[in-house]
BAZARO-692127 format. One record per residue (C-alpha): residue number from 1; residue in three letters; x, y, z. Coordinates in Angstrom, 1 decimal, decimal comma. Example, Ala and Ser with C-alpha at 12.3 -4.5 7.8 and 13.67 -1.06 7.14 Angstrom:
BEGIN
<atom><nr>1</nr><rest>ALA</rest><px>12,3</px><py>-4,5</py><pz>7,8</pz></atom>
<atom><nr>2</nr><rest>SER</rest><px>13,7</px><py>-1,1</py><pz>7,1</pz></atom>
This chain:
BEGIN
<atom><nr>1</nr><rest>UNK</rest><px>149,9</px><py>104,9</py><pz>215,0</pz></atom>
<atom><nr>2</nr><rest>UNK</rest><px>153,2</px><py>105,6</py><pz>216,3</pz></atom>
<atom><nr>3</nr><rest>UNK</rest><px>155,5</px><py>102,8</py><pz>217,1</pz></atom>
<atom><nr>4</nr><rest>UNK</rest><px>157,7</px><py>102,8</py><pz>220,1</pz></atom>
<atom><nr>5</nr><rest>UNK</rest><px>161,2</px><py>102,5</py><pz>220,0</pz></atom>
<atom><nr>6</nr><rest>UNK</rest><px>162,3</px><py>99,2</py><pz>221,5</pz></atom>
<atom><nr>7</nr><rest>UNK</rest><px>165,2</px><py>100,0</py><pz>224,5</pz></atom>
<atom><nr>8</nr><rest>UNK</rest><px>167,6</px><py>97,3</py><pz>225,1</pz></atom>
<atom><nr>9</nr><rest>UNK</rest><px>169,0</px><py>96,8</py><pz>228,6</pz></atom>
<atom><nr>10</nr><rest>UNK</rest><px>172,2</px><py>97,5</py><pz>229,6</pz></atom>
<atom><nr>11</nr><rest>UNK</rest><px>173,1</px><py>96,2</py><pz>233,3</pz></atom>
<atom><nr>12</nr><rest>UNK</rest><px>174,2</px><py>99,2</py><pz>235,3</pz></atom>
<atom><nr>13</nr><rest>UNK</rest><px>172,5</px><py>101,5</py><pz>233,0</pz></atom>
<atom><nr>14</nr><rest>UNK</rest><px>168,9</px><py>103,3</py><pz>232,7</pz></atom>
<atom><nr>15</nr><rest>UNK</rest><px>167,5</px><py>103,6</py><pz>229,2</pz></atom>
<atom><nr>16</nr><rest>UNK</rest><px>166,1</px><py>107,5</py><pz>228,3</pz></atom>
<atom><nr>17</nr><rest>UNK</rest><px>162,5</px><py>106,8</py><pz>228,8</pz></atom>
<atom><nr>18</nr><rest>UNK</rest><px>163,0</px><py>105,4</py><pz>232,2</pz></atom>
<atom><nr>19</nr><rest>UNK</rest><px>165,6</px><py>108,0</py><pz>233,2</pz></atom>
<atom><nr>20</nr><rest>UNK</rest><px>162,6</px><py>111,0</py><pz>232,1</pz></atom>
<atom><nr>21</nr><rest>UNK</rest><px>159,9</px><py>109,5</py><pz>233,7</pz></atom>
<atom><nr>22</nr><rest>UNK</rest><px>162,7</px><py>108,6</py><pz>236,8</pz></atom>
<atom><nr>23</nr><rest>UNK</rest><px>162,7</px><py>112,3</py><pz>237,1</pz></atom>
<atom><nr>24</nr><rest>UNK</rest><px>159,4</px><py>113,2</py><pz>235,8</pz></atom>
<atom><nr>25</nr><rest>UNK</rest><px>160,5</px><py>115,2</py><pz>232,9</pz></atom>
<atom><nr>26</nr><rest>UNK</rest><px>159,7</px><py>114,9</py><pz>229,0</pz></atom>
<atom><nr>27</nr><rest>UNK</rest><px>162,5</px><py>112,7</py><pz>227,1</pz></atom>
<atom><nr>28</nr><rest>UNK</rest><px>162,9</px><py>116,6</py><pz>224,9</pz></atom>
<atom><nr>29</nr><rest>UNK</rest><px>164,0</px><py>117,9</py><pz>228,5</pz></atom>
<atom><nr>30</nr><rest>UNK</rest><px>166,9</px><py>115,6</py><pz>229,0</pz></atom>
<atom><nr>31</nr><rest>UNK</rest><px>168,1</px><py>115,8</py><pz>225,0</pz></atom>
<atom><nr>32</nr><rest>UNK</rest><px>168,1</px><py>119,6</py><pz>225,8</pz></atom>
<atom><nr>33</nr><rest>UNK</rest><px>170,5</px><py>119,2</py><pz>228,1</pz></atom>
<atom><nr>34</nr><rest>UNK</rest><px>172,3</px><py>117,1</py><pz>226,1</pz></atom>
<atom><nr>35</nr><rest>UNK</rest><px>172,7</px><py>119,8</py><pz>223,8</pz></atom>
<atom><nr>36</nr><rest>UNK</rest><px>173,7</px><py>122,5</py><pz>226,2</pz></atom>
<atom><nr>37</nr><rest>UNK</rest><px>176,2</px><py>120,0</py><pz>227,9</pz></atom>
<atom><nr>38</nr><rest>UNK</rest><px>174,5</px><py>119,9</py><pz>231,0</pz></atom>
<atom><nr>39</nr><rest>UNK</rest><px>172,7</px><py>117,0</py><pz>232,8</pz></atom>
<atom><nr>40</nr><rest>UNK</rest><px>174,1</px><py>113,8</py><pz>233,8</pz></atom>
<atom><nr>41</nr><rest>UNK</rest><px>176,7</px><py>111,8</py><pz>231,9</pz></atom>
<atom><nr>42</nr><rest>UNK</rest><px>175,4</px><py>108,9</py><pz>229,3</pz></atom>
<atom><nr>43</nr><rest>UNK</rest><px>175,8</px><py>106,7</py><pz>226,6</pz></atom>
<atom><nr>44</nr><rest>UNK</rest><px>174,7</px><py>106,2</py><pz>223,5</pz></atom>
<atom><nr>45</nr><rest>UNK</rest><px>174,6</px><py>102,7</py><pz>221,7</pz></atom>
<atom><nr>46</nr><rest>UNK</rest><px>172,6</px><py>102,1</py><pz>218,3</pz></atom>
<atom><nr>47</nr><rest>UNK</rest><px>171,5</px><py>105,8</py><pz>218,4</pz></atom>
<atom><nr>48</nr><rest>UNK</rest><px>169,7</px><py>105,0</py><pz>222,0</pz></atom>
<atom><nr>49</nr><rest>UNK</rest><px>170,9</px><py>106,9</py><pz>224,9</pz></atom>
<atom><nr>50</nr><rest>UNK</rest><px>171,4</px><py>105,0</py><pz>228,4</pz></atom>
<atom><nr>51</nr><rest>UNK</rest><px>172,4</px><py>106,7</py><pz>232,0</pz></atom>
<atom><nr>52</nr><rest>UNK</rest><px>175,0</px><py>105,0</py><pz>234,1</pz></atom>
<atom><nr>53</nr><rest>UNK</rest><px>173,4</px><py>104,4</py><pz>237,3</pz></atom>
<atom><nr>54</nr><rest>UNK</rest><px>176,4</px><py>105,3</py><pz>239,3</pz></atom>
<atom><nr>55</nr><rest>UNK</rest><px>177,5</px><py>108,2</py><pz>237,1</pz></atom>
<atom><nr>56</nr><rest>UNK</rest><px>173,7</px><py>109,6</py><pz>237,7</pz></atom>
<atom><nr>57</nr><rest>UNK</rest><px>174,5</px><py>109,2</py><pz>241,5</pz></atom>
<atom><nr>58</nr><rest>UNK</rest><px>177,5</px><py>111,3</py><pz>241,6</pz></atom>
<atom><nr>59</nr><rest>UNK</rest><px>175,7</px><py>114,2</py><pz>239,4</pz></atom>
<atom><nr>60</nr><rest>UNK</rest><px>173,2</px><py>114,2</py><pz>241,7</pz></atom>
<atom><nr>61</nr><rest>UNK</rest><px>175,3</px><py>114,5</py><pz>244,4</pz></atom>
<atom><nr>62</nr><rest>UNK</rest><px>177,5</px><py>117,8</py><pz>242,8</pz></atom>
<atom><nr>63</nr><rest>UNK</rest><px>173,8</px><py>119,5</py><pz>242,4</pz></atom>
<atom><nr>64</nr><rest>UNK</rest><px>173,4</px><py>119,3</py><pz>246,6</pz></atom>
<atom><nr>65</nr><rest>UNK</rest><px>173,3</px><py>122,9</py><pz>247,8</pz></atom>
<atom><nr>66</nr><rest>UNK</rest><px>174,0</px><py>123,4</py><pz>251,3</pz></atom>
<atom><nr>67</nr><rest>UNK</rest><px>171,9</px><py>126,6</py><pz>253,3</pz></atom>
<atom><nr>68</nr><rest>UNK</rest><px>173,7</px><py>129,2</py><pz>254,3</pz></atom>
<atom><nr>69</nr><rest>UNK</rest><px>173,5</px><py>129,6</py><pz>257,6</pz></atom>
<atom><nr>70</nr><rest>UNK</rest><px>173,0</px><py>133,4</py><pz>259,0</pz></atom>
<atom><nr>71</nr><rest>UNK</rest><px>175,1</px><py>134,7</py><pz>261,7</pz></atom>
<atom><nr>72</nr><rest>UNK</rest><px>172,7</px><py>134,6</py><pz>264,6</pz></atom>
<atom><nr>73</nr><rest>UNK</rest><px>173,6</px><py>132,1</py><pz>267,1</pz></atom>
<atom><nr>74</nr><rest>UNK</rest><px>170,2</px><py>129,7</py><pz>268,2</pz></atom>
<atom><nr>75</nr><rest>UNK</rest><px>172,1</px><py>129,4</py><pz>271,7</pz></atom>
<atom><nr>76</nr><rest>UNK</rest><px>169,3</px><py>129,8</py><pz>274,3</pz></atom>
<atom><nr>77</nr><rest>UNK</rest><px>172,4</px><py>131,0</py><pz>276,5</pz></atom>
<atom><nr>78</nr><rest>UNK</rest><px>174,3</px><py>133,9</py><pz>275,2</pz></atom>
């Protein structure tokens, strides 16, 4: 039987398990980005990698694609 790695808590941070199941994605999803240098920023203590909550926030926020709106007016009143 497998035994699962024990997270510590950081204040401020979320641990890699949370932060995959947070987004519903598989923990190999995140390290991929890792790897590819994409995803949100984090830290890694003892070999465990942790998410600042705030720094996740402000990824988040530079992913948020505004429509493009088409030229037609919706003015009932030309």
């Amino acid at each position: 039987m497998a035994r699962k790695k024990k997270f510590g808590k950081i204040p401020g941070h979320t641990p890699e398990p949370e932060m995959a199941k947070q987004r519903g994605v598989e923990i190999s999803t995140l390290q991929k980005e890792r790897s590819q240098g994409r995803g949100p920023p984090y830290i890694s203590i003892n070999k465990q990698i942790h998410y600042p909550d705030a720094d996740y926030l402000r990824w988040l926020e530079s992913l948020k694609v505004n429509p493009v709106r088409s030229g037609h007016s919706h003015n009932p009143n030309p």
